[in-house]
C-alpha positions as CSV (number, residue, x, y, z in Angstrom):
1,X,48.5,11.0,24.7
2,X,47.3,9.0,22.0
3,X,44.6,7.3,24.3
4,X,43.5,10.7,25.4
5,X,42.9,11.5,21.5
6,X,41.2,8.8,20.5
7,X,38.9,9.0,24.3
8,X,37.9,12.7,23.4
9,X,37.3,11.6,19.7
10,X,35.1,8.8,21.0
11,X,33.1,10.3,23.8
12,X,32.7,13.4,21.5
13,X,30.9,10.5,18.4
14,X,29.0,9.1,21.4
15,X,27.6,12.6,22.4
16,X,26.8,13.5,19.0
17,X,25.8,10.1,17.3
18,X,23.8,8.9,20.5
19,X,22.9,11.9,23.0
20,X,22.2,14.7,20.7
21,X,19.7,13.9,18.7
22,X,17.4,12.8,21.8
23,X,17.5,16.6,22.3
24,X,16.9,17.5,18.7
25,X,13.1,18.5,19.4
26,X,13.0,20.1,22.9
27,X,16.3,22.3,21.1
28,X,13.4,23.9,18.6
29,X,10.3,24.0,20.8
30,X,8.5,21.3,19.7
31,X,6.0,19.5,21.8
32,X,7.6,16.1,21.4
33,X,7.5,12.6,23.5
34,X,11.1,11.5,25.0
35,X,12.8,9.5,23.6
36,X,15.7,6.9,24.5
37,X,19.6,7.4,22.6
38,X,19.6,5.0,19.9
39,X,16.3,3.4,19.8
40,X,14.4,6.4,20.2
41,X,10.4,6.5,20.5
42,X,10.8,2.5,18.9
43,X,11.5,0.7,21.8
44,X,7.8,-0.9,22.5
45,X,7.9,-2.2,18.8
46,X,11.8,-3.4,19.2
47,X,10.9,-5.4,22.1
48,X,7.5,-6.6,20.0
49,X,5.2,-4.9,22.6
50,X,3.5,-2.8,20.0
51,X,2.8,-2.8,16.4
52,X,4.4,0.5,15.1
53,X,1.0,1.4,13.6
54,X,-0.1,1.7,17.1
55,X,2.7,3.7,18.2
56,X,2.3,6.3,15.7
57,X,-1.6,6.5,16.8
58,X,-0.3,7.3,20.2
59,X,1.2,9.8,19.7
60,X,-1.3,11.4,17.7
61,X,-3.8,10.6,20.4
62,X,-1.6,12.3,23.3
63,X,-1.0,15.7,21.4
64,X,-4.9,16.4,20.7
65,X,-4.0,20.3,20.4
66,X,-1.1,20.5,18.7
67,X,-0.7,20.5,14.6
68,X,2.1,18.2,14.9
69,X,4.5,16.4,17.4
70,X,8.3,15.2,17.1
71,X,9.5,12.2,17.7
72,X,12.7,9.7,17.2
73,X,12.9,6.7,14.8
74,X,15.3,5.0,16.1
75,X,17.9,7.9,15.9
76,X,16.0,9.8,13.2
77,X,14.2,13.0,14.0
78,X,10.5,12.7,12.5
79,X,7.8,15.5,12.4
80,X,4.1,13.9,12.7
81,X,1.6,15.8,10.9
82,X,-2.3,16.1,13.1
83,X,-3.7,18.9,11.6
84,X,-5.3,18.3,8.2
85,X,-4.6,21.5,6.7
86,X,-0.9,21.2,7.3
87,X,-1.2,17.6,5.5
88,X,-2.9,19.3,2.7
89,X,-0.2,22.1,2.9
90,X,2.9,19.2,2.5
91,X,1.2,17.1,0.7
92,X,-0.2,19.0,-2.0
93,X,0.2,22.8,-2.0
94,X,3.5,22.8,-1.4
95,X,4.4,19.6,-3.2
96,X,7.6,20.5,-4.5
97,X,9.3,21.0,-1.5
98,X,7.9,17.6,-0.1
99,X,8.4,15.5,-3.0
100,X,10.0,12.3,-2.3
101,X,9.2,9.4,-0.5
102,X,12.1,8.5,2.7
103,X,14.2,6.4,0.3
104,X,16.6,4.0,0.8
105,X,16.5,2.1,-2.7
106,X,18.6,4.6,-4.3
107,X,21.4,4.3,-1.7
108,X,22.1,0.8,-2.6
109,X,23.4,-1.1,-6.1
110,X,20.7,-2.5,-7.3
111,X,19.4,-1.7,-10.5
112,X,15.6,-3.1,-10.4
113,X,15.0,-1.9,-6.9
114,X,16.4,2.2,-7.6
115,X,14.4,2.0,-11.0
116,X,10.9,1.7,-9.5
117,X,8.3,4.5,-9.5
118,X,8.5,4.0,-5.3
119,X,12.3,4.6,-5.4
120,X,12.9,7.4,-7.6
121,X,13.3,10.5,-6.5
122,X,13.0,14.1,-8.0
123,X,12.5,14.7,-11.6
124,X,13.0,11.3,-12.4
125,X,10.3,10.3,-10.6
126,X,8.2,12.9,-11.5
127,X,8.9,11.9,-15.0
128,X,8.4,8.2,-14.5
129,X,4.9,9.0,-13.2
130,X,3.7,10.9,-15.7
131,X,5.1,7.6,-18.3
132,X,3.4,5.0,-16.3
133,X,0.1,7.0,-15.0
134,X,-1.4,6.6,-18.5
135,X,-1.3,2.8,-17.8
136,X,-3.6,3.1,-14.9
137,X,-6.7,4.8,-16.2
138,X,-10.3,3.6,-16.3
139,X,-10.0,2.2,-19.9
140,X,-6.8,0.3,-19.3
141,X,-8.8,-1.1,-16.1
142,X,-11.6,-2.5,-18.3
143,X,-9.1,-3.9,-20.7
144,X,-7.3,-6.1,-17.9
145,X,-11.2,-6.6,-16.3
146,X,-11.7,-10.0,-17.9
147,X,-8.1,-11.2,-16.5
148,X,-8.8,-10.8,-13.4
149,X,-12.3,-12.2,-13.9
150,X,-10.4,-15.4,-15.1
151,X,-8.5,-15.6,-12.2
152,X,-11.7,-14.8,-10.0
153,X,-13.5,-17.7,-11.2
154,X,-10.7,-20.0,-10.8
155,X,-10.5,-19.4,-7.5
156,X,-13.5,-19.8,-6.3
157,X,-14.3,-22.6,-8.9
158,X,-11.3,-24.3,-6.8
159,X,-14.1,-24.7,-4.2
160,X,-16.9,-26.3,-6.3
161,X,-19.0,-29.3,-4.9
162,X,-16.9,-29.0,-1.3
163,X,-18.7,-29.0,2.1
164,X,-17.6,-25.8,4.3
165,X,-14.0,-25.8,4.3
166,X,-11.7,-23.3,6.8
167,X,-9.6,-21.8,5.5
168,X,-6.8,-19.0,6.3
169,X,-7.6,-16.1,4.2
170,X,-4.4,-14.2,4.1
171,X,-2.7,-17.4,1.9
172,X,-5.4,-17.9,0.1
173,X,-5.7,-14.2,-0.9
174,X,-2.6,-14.2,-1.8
175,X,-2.7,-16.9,-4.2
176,X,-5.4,-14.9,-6.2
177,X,-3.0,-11.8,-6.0
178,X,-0.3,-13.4,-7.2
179,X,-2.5,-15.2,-10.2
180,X,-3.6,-11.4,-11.0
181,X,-0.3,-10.1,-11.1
182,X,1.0,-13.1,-13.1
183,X,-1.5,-12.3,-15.8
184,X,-1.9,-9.1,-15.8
185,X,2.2,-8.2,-15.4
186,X,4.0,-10.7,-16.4
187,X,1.8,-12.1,-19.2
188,X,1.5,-15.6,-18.2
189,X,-1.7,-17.7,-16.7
190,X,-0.8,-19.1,-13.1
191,X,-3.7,-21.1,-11.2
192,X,-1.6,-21.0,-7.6
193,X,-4.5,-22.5,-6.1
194,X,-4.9,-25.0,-7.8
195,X,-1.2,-25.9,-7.8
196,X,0.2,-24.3,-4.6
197,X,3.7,-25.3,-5.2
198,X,3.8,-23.5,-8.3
199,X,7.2,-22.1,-9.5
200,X,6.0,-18.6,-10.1
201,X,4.4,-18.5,-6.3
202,X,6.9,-19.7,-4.7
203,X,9.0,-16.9,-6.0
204,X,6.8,-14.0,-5.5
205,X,7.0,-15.3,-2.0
206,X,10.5,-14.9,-1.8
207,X,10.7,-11.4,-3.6
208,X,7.6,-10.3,-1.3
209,X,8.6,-11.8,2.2
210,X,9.4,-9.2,5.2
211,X,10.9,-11.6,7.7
212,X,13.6,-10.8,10.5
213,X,16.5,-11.1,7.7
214,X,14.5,-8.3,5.7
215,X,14.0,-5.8,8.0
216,X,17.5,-6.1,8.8
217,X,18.4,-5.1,5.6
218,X,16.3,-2.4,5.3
219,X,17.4,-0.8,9.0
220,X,20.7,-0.9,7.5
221,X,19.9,1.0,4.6
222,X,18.2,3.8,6.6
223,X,20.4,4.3,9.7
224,X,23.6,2.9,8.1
225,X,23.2,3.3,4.5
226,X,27.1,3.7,3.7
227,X,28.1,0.2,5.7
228,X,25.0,-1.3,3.4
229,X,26.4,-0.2,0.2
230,X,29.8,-1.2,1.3
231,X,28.4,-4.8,2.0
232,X,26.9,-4.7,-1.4
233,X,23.6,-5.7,0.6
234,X,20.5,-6.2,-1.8
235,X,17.1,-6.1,-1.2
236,X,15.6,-8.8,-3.5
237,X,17.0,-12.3,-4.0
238,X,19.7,-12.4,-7.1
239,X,17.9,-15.8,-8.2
240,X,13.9,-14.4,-8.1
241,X,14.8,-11.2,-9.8
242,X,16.6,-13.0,-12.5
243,X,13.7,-15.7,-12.6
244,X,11.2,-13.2,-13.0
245,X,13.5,-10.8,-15.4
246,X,13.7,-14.3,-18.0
247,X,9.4,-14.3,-17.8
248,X,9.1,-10.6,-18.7
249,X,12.3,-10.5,-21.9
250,X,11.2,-13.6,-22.6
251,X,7.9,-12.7,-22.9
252,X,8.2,-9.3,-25.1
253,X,10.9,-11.3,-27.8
254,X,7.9,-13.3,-28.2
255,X,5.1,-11.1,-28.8
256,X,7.5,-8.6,-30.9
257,X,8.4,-11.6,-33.2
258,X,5.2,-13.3,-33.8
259,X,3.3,-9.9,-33.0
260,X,1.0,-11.2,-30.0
261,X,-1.3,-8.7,-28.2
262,X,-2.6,-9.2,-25.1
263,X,-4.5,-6.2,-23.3
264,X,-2.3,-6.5,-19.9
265,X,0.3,-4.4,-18.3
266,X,3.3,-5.7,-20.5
267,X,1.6,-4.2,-23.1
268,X,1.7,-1.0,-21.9
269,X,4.9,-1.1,-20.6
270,X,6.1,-2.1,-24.5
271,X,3.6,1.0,-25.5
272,X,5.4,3.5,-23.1
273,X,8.8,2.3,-24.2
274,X,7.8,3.2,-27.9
275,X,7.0,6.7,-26.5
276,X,3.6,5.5,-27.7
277,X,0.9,5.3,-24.4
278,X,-0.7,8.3,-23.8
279,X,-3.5,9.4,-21.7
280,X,-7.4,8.3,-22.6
281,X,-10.6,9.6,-21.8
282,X,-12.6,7.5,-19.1
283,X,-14.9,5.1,-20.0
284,X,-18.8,6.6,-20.2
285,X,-20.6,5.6,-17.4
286,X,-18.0,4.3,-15.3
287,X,-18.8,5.3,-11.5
288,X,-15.1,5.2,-9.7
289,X,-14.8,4.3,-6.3
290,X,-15.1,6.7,-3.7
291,X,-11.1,5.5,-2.7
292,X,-9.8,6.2,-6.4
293,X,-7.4,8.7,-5.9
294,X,-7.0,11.3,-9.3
295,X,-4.4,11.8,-10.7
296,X,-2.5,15.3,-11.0
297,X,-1.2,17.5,-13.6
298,X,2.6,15.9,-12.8
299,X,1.3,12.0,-14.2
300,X,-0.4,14.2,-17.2
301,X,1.7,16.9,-18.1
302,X,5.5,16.5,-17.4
303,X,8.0,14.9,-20.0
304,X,8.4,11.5,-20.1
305,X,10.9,9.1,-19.4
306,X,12.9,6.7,-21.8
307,X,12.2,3.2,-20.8
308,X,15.2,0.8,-20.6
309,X,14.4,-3.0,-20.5
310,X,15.7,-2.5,-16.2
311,X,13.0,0.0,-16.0
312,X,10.1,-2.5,-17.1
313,X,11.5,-5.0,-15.2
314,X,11.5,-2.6,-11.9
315,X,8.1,-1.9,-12.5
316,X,6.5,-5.3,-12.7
317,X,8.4,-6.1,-9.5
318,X,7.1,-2.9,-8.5
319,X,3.5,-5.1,-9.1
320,X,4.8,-7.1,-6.3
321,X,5.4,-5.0,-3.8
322,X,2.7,-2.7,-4.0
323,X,-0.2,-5.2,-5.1
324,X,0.9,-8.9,-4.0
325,X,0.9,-8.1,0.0
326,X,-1.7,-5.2,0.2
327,X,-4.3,-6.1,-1.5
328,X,-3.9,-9.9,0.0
329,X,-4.3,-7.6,3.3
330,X,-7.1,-5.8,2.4
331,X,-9.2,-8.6,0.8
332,X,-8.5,-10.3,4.3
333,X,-9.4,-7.8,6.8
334,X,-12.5,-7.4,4.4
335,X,-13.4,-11.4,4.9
336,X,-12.9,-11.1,8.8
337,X,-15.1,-8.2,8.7
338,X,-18.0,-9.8,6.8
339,X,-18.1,-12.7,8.6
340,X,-18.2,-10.8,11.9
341,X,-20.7,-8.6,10.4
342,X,-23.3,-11.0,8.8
343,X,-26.2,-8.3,8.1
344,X,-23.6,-6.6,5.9
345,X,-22.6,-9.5,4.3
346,X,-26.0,-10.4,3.7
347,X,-27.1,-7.3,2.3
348,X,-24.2,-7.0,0.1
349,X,-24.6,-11.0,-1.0
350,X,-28.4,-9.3,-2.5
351,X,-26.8,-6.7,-4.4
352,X,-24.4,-9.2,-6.0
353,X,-27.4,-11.3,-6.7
354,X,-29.6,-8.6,-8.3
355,X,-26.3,-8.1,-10.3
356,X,-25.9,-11.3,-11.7
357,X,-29.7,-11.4,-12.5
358,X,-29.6,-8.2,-14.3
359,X,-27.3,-9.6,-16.4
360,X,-27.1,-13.2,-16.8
361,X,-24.0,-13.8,-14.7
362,X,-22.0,-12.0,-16.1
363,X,-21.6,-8.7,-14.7
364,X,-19.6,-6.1,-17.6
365,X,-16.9,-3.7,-15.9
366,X,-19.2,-0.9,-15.9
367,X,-22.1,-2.8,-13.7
368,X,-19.6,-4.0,-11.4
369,X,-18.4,-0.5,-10.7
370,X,-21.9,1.0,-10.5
371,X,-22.6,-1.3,-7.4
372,X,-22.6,1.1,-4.9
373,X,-23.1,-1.0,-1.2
374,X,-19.8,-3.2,-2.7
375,X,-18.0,0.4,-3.0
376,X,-19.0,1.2,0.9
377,X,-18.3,-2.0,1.9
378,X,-14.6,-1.5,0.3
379,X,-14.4,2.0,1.2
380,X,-15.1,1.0,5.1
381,X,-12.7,-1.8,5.0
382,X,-9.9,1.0,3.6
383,X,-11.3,3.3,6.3
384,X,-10.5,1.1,9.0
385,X,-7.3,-1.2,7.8
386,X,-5.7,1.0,5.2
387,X,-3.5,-0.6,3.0
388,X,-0.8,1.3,4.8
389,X,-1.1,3.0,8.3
390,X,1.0,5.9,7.7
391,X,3.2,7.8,4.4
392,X,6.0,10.0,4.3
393,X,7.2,12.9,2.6
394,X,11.1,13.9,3.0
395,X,11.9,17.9,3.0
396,X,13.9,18.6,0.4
397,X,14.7,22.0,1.3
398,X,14.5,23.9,4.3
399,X,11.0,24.9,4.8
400,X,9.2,26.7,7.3
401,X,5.6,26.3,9.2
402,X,5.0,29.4,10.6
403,X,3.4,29.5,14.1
404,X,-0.5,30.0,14.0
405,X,-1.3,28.0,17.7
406,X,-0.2,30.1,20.9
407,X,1.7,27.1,21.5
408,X,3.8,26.8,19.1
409,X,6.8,28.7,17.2
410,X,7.8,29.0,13.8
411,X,9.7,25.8,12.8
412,X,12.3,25.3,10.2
413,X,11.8,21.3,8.8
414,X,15.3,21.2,7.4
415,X,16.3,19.7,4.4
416,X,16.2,15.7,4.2
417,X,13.6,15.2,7.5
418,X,10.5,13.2,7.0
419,X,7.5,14.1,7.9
420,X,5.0,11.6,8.4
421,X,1.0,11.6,7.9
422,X,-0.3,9.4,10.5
423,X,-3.2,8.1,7.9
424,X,-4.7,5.0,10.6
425,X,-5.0,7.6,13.8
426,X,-7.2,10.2,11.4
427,X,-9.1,7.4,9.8
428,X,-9.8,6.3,13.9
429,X,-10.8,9.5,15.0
430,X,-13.7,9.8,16.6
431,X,-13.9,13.3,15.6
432,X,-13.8,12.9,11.8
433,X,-15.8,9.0,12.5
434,X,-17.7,8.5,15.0
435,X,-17.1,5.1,16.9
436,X,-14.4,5.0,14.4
437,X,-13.6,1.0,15.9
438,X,-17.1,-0.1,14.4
439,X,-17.1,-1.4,11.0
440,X,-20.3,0.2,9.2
441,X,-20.3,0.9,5.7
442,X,-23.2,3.2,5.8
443,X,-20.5,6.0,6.8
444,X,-20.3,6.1,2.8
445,X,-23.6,5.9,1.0
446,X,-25.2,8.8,-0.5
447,X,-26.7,10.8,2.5
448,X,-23.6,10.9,4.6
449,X,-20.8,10.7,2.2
450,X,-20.9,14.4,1.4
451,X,-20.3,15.4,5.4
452,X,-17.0,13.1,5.5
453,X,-14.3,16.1,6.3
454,X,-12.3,16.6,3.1
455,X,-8.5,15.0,4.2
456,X,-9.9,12.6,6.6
457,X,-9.9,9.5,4.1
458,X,-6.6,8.8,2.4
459,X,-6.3,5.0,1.8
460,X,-4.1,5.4,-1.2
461,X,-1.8,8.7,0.1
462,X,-2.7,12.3,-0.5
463,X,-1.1,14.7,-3.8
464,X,1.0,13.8,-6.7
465,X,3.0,11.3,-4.9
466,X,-0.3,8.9,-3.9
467,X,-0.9,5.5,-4.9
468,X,-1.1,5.4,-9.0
469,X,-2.7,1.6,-8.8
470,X,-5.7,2.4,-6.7
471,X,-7.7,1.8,-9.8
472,X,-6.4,-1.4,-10.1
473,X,-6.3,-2.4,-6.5
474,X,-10.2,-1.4,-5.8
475,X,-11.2,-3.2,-9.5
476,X,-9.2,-6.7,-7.9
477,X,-10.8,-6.3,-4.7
478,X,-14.5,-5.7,-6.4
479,X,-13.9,-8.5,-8.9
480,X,-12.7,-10.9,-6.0
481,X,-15.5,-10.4,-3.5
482,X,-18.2,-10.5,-6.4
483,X,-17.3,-13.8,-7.2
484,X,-16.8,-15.0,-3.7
485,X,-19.8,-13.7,-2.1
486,X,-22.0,-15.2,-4.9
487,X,-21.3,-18.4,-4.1
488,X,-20.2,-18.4,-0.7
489,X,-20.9,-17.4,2.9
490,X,-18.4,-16.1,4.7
491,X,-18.5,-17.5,8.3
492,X,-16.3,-17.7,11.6
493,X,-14.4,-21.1,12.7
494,X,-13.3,-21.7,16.6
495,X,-9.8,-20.5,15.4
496,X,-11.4,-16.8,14.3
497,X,-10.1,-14.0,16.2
498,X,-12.8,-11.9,17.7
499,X,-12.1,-9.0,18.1
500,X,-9.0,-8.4,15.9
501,X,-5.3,-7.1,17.4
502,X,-2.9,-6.1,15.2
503,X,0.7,-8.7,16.3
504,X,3.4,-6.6,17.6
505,X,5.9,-9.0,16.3
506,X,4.9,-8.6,12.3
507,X,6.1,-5.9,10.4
508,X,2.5,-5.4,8.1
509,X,-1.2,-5.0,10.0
510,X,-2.2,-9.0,10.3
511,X,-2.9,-10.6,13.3
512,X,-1.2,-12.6,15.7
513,X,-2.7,-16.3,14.5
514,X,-4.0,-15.3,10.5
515,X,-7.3,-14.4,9.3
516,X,-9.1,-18.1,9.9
517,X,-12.5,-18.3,8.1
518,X,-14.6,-20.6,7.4
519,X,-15.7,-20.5,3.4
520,X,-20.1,-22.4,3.3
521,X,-21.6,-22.9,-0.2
522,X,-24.3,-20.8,-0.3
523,X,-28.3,-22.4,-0.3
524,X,-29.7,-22.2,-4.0
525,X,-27.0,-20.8,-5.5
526,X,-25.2,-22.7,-8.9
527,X,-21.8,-23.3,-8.3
């Protein structure tokens, strides 16, 4: 009798656990692609046949007339978003029933990872936002401008009096990140190029890596988030976090006791735990990139949040995450594209020149942001490798899209399902970008800028909840390339994939092989 029990009890977990939820679409009338039990609509990017990104896009592709479609993450019912006034409806107009990122941070004991601004959910987050946003405006950017020029010229100084030399972008950019965020986080100078073995590196490496052991962890924390707590599975390695916890304390003891400024983000951190950063006007005659995001009434308005030493910590790690592996990413696809593109890198090579002309090397903040064929060069890269392919928004209570297409009924998104914005297939749309797979970066100068389709270009996210350091990413990618290009070509070596395929076996947009360039000293130019 027993057996009996414990068969019924088991069949009924399988049917419910493993059956069901492969029914969970057709059961509300959604137009929706079949999925498998268990692995869901995943299985091409399981078996490394796809890159997820690409699996997302087809969906989006294969549903031209519907506003959205469902599908399965793994056993997870997700709603993707097509139609752009629906995205604008989720994720801004009706914000506060979309507020919160799909988290698993907060499900697990560690302290760093559930204090971060990308973790936090609710009105913690919403008050951590409006603590940190004041960090990220124009003026703080000019302030930390001269850092990262520092660690610009070190880099390509690196390079002085060498014959062409290939190179693979993706480590190399991410030396110059990680340089960037050393200074500019943490407080400390780091030349990783110059010493490749450096402590610092080889720790952000650690902290920043999203190898097979990674993604494990973080498949547990979304599909079994109970057995991950009950491991006491963490995220980050105990040794890097406390490494780069000693820098940052460390650090602050010593500018608090022999009363040190420095005009970087530690500062500002110590300001915002004094209760004393607050919101500036922008710098006149600053020109923002046509990617900045603005920031809304939440970062400006709400209450703010009472800093604990954990939560400055979180946030510099936070750096990591958000600035160390993008922005390496971006800076790379940006390289590839040049070199395959040598008319646009020569045309923007002349405005970098007429630049440093102008004024006598060295270009101020302001100039460098007034350069307007950098911005659509930087603009077209984001257009067509965005830093991230998709973003989510959890429901947080049931809400409902009412039916406005003949084929389609009201639906209920229930409380705690994502919804995802499919940001790489609407950037590739022909409709919105016409032969959307070429890389042209007159898509965004003055004449046909004003006819791009308001909700078709979201780089950094959409609403409240987009990227707060697009400021800082664009001004690192501007200050990079100005200082590359103006000494050196960008060219293509025998190892340079031509075109480039996303690999289905990474986890982040890169190819297969790397980004292999080849960096020339340019003709004429003092090095």
């Amino acid at each position: 009798m027993l057996v009996i029990i414990l068969g019924i009890i088991l069949g009924a977990l399988i049917y419910y656990r493993v059956h069901k939820p492969t029914t969970f679409w057709k059961e509300r009338g959604v137009v929706h692609e079949p999925a498998w039990p268990i692995i869901g609509n995943t299985g091409a990017f399981l078996m490394k046949k796809k890159h997820f990104s690409q699996i997302t896009t087809d969906l989006y592709n294969k549903f031209p007339n519907h506003r959205y479609v469902g599908y399965l993450q793994f056993g997870t019912p997700v709603l993707l978003i097509r139609d752009l006034d629906l995205i604008k409806q989720i994720g801004v107009k009706d914000f506060d029933n979309f507020h919160d990122h799909l988290t698993f941070a907060t499900k697990q004991p560690d302290p760093l990872t559930s204090k971060s601004l990308l973790s936090l959910v609710g009105d913690e987050w919403k008050q951590m936002r409006a603590t940190l946003s004041p960090a990220f405006t124009s003026s703080k950017m000019k302030n930390m401008y001269q850092l990262m020029t520092e660690c610009a010229e070190n880099f390509t100084h690196h390079f002085k009096n060498k014959e062409q030399v290939a190179v693979e972008m993706k480590d190399l950019f991410s030396r110059f990140t990680n340089d960037v965020i050393a200074t500019t986080a943490f407080g400390i100078q780091v030349n990783s190029v110059q010493d490749p073995k450096h402590e610092f590196y080889e720790m952000a490496k650690q902290i920043t890596k999203f190898g097979g052991l990674q993604s494990l962890k973080v498949f547990l924390f979304q599909m079994v988030p109970r057995v991950a707590k009950m491991l006491n599975i963490k995220l980050m390695r105990q040794d890097a976090t406390s490494f780069f916890r000693s820098i940052i304390m460390t650090n602050i003891d010593k500018r608090v006791k022999e009363k040190i400024f420095r005009p970087d983000m530690i500062h500002l951190l110590m300001e915002a735990q004094k209760g004393k950063l607050k919101h500036d006007s922008d710098v006149v005659g600053v020109k923002e990139g046509f990617a900045t995001v603005e920031e809304s009434h939440i970062g400006k308005n709400t209450q703010r949040m009472e800093l604990t030493d954990d939560h400055i910590v979180a946030q510099a790690l936070l750096f990591f995450f958000a600035g160390f592996e993008t922005v390496s990413n971006v800076s790379s696809f940006m390289a590839h594209e040049l070199a395959v593109n040598p008319d646009v890198q020569k045309k923007l090579q002349e405005e970098i020149d007429d630049a440093r002309q102008k004024h006598g090397g060295k270009v101020p903040y302001e100039a460098l942001l007034s350069m307007k064929y950098l911005d659509q060069v930087v603009s077209e890269t984001l257009r067509l490798w965005p830093p991230a392919f998709q973003t989510d928004r959890c429901c947080n209570r049931d809400y409902t899209i009412q039916a406005k297409n003949p084929n389609e009924d009201t639906l209920i998104v229930e409380k705690y399902m994502m919804t995802v914005i499919p940001i790489l297939a609407i950037h590739r749309d022909p409709q919105y970008y016409p032969e959307p797979e070429r890389f042209d970066p007159e898509r965004f100068n003055d004449e046909y800028k004003p006819k791009i389709v308001p909700g078709t270009y979201m780089p950094f996210g959409i609403g409240p909840r987009n990227c707060i350091g697009s400021r800082f990413a664009l001004l690192e990618v501007k200050t990079l390339f100005f200082h590359l290009l103006s000494k050196f070509d960008l060219v293509p070596t025998e190892k340079t994939e031509i075109p480039l395929r996303l690999s289905p076996k990474k986890a982040t947009m890169a190819p297969e092989t790397g980004f292999h360039l080849g960096l020339k000293p340019r003709k004429f130019v003092q090095l």
